[in-house]
C-alpha positions in Angstrom: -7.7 -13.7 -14.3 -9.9 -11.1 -12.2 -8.6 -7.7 -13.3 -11.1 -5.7 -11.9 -13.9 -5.3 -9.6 -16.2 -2.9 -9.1 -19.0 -2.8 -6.1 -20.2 -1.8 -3.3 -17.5 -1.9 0.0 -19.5 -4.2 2.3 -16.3 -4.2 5.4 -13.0 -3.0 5.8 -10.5 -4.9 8.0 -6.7 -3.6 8.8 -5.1 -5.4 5.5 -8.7 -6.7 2.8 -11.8 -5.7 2.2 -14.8 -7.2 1.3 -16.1 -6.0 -2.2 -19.9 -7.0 -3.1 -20.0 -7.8 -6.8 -23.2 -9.3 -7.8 -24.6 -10.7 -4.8 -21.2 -12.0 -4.2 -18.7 -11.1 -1.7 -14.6 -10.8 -2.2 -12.1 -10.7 0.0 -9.3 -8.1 -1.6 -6.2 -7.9 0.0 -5.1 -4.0 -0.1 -2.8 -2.3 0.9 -3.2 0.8 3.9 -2.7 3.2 1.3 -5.7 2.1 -0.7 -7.7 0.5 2.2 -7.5 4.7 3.1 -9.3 5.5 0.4 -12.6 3.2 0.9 -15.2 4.2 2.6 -18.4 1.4 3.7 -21.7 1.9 1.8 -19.8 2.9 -0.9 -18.9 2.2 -5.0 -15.5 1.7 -5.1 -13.5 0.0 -8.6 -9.9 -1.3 -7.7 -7.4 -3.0 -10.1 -6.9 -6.7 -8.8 -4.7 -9.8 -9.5 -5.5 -12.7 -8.5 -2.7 -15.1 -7.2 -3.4 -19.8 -7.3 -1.3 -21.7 -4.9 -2.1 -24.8 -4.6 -4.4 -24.9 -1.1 -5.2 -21.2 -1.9 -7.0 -17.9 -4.2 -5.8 -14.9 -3.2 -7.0 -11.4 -4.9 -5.2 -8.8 -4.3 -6.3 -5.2 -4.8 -4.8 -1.9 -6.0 -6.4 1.4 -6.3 -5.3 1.7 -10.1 -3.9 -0.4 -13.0 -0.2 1.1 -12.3 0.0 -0.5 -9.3 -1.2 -3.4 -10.3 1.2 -4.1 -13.0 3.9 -3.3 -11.3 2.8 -6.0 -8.5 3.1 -8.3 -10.8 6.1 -7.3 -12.4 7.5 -7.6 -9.2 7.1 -11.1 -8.4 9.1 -12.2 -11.7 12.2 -11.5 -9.5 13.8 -14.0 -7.9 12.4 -14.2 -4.5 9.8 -11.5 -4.2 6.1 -13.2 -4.2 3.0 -11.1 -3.4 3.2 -10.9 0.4 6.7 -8.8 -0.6 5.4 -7.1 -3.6 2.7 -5.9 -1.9 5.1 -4.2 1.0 6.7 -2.6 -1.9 3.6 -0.9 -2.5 3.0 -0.7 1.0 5.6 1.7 1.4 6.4 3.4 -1.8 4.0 4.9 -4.3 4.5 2.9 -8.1 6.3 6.0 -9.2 9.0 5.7 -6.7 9.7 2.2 -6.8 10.1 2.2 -10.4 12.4 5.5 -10.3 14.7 3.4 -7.7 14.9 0.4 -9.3 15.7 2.3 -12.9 18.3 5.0 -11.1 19.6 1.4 -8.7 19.1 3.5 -5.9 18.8 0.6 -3.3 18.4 2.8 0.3 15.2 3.4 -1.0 14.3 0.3 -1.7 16.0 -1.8 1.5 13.4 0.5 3.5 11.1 -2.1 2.4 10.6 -4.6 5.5 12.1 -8.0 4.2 14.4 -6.5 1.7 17.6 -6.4 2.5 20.9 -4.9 0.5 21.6 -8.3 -2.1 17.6 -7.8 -2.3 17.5 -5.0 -4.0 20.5 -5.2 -6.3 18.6 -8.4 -7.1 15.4 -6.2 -7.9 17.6 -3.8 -9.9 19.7 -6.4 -11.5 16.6 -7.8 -12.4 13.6 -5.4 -13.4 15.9 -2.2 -14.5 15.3 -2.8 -17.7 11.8 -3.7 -17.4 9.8 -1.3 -15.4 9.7 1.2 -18.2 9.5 4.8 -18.7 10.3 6.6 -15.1 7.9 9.9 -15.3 7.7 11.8 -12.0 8.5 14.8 -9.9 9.4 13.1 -6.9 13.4 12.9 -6.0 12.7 9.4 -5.1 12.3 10.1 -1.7 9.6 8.0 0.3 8.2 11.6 2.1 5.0 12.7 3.1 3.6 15.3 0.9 0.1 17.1 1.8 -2.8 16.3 -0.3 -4.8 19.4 -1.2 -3.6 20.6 1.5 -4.5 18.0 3.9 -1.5 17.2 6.6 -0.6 13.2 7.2 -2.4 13.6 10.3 -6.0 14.4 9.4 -5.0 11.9 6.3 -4.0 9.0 8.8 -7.0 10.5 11.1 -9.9 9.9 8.1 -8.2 6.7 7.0 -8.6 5.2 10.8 -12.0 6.3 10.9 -12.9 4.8 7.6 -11.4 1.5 8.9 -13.7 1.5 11.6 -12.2 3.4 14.7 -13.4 6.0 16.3 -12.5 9.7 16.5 -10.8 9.6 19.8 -8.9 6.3 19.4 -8.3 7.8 15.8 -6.8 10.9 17.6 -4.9 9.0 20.1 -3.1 6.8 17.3 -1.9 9.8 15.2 -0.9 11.5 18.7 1.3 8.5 19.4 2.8 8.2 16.1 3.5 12.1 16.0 5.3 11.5 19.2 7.4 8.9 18.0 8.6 11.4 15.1 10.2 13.7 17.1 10.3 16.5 15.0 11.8 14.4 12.2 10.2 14.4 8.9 7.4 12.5 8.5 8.0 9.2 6.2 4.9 8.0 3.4 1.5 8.5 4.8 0.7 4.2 3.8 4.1 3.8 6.7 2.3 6.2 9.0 -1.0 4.3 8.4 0.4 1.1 9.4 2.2 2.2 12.3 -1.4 3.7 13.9 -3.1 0.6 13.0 -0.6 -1.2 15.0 -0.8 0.8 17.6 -4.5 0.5 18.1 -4.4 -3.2 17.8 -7.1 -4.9 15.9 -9.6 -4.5 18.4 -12.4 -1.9 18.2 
């Protein structure tokens, strides 16, 4: 198993990027959230697991060992395999998930696209007893909270530009996503993230 890698980010594409790790290039599948935080030219390490099928290797990438592990624990339910796992994290930190599943609060969870009501009292059901201690000062709601004092906006802005965008088509993407809040508050910024990238298309 590939637990780790650690080089230097050689592209970034809407949902992977391509790590160089000795002369060798690998395709991580990442989430926006940790896509957000990698920046071309640069060292990055991210946690990975890799996932055999049998006409396929797929790495997936995480931007810490938590979220790795709880990928995986993920997958032992019945019916979540990484594509679903990985929207988990997609749209709820670790800390958040685990706190649902251990407290069986399934709103949170059925915000997840692709899980539905029996999904997550499967998830519960399943992985209450398993996900370990819950330690967090969140109330379990998926909300945006500034980091050191940076709004979603210029967050969402920096991660579009890291991705490759420009500023302006950066700017317009966060204007059209504001717009579409209307005032309400705004959900994680990995949901935000996504929503811009699909508004700009893949195209740059």
């Amino acid at each position: 198993m590939i637990a780790s890698v650690r080089g230097r980010v050689a592209a970034i594409a809407p949902d992977s990027a391509v790590i160089e790790v000795g002369g060798v290039g690998l395709s991580v599948v990442c989430t926006p959230g940790t896509l957000a935080n990698l920046r071309v030219g640069e060292e990055t390490r991210l946690a990975t697991s890799l996932v055999v099928r049998e006409d396929s290797l797929t790495l997936y990438g995480f931007a810490d060992d938590d979220a790795r592990s709880l990928f995986e624990l993920l997958q032992t339910a019945s019916g979540v395999g990484p594509r679903l796992a990985q929207a988990v994290l997609a749209v709820h930190p670790p800390d958040v998930v685990r706190k649902a599943i251990a407290t069986g609060d399934i709103a949170t969870l059925t915000r997840v696209p692709g899980i539905g009501k029996k999904g997550a009292e499967r998830l519960v059901l399943e992985l209450r007893d398993r996900v370990g201690a819950v330690v967090t000062a969140t109330t379990g709601e998926s909300m945006s909270l500034p980091v050191a004092g940076v709004s979603w906006a210029d967050q969402v802005r920096q991660a579009l530009i890291g991705l490759g965008w420009t500023a302006g088509q950066a700017d317009q993407a966060v204007s059209v996503v504001s717009a579409e809040l209307g005032g309400e508050p705004a959900p994680a910024v990995p949901v935000l993230l996504k929503r811009a990238i699909q508004v700009l298309g893949r195209t740059r």
